[in-house]
N, C-alpha and C positions, 0 to 999 in steps of 0.2 A: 349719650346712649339713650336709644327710647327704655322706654323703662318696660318689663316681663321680656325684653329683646332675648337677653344671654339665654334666661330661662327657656324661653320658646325654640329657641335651638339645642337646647343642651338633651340628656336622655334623661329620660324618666327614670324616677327610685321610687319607692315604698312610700307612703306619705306625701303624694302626690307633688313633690317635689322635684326637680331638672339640675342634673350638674352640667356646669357650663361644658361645651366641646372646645378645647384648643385648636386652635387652626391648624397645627402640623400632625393632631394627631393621626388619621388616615391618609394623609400628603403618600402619592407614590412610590412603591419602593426602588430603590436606586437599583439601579443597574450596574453589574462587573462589568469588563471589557477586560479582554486580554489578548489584543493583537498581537502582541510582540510575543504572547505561548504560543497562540494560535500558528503564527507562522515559523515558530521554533521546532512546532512538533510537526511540522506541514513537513519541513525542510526534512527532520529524521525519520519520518515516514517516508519519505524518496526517497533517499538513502538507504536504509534499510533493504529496501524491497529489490531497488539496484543492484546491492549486495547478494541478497539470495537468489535473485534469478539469474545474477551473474554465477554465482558459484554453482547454480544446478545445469544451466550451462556449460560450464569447464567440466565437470564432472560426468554429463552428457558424451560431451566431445571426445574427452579421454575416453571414457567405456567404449564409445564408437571406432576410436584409432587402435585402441591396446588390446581389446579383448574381441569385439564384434566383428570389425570390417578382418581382420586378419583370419579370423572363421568362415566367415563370409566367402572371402577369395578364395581361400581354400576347398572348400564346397564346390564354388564355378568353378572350379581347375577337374577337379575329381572328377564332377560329373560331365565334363565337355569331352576327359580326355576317358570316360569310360567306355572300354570295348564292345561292339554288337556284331554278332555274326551276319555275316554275306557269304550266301553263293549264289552264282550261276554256273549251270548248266552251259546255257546257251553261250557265255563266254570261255566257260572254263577254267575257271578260278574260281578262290574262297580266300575270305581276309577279314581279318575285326575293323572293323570301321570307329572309331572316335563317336560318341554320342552327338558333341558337338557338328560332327557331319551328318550326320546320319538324320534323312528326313523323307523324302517323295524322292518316288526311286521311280524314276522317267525311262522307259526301255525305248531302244530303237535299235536296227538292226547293226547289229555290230558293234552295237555299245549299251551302255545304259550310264544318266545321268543322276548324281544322285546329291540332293538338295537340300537346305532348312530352310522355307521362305522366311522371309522378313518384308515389310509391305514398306516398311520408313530407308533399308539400306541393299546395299548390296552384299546377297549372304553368301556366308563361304559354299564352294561348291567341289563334289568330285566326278570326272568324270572320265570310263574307261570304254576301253574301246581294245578288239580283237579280230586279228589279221591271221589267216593260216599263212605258214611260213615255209615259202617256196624252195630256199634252199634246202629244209629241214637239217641243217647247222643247230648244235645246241651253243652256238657262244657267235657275238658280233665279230662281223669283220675287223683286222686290224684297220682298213681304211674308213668303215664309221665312225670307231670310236676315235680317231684322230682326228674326225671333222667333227664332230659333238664338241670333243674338248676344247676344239679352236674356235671354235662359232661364235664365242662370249668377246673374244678379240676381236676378230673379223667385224663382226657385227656392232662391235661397240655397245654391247647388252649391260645395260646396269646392274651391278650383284648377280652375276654371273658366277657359278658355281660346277663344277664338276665331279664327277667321285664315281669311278665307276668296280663294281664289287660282285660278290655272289649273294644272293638274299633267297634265303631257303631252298636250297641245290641247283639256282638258277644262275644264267648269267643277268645281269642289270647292270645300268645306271641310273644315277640319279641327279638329276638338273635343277638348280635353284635359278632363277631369274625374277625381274622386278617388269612385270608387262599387265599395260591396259590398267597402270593404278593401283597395282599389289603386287606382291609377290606369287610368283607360282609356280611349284615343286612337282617335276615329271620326273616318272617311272616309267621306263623302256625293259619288260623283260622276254626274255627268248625259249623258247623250247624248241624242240625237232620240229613240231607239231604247231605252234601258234606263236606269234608275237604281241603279247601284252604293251598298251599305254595307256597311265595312266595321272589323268594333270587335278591337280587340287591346287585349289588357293583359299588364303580365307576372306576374301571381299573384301568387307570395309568392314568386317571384325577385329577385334584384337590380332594384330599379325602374330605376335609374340608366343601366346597360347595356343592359339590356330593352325601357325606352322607345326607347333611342335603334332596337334593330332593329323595333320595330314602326312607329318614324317610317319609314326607311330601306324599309321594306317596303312602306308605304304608300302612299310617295311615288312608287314604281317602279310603281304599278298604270295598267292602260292596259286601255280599255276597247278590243275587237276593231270594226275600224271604220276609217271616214276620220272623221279630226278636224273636231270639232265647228266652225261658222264661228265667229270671234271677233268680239262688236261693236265697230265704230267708236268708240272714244272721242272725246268730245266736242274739238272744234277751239277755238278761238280764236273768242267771237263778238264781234263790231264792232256796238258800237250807234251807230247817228246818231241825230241829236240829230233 
């Protein structure tokens, strides 16, 4: 060792004296490592997280199916299938329309068309149309109403329907059939004075819903007027011998 070596490195004290410095005494301090936490706690942190966005999820889902969407539907029903007054004059009739139908109300002579546009489908549609009625008969011939009811044979008409009845002091029918891609429910009604038609379908809506307010609509039409007479149905006959 050269000699003042130790000293000349070491620190200074009082008395102008140096204590020696050990080589390791500021040596670097070590470093932890803990891969195997690191990726222990990595792993339960996935997991975890998994977990609760799974379960706010499920719990998401259920509120949607149990409580929401069932609300939901029920609203679009209510409000498609709620009533709005119509008349015309010029036809001569009045009837509660379905909300759901009820939209741009298109006149043209002898009818008027009455719409909810939709720009992406095809929307449901009603439209009626009046004829003065030359026999001024208040009920069909037996020979129409026997080719109405046959037509859906004859024709081979898919979901073909018939029903033919009185709907507010009149005579009518009513026709389901499946033409042009939906279904579509015509109303034939009669007075002395005019003959009502009138066809709704509901496009490429929900048929399900749809039909129900173009029944609903239908069935509320009332031609302007005193009710047609009703015939006597047949009594009781007594044959003797």
């Amino acid at each position: 060792m050269v000699p003042g070596e130790g000293l000349s490195r070491g620190v200074p004290i009082n008395g102008g004296g140096r204590v020696p410095i050990q080589p390791d005494c500021f040596a670097a301090p070590h470093r932890l490592r803990w891969p195997v936490m690191k990726k222990e706690i990595s792993l339960q942190l996935v997991v975890g997280l998994v977990i609760f966005l799974g379960g706010g999820i499920f719990l998401g889902v259920e509120y949607l199916l149990v409580k929401w969407y069932p609300r939901h539907e029920q609203r679009v029903v209510e409000e498609t299938l709620r009533p709005l007054p119509y008349r015309s004059a010029a036809l001569g009739i009045e009837m509660q329309i379905g909300a759901g139908l009820y939209g741009q109300v298109e006149d043209f002579p002898g009818g008027a068309r009455i719409q909810r546009s939709k720009f992406w489908s095809v929307a449901p549609s009603l439209t009626i149309t009046s004829q003065p009625n030359p026999d001024q008969t208040a009920e069909f011939s037996p020979e129409v109403l026997a080719k109405w009811q046959t037509q859906g044979t004859i024709e081979e008409i898919p979901r073909y329907q018939f029903d033919h009845r009185r709907i507010n002091g009149r005579d009518a029918v009513l026709i389901w059939q499946f033409k042009n891609r939906s279904m579509l429910l015509t109303l034939r009604m009669i007075s002395p004075e005019r003959i009502i038609e009138a066809n709704c379908t509901p496009g490429a809506a929900d048929e399900l819903l749809f039909m129900r307010a173009c029944e609903d609509s239908l069935r509320s039409l009332k031609i302007l007027g005193a009710a047609s007479p009703q015939s006597p149905s047949p009594g009781v006959i007594e044959l003797v011998p």
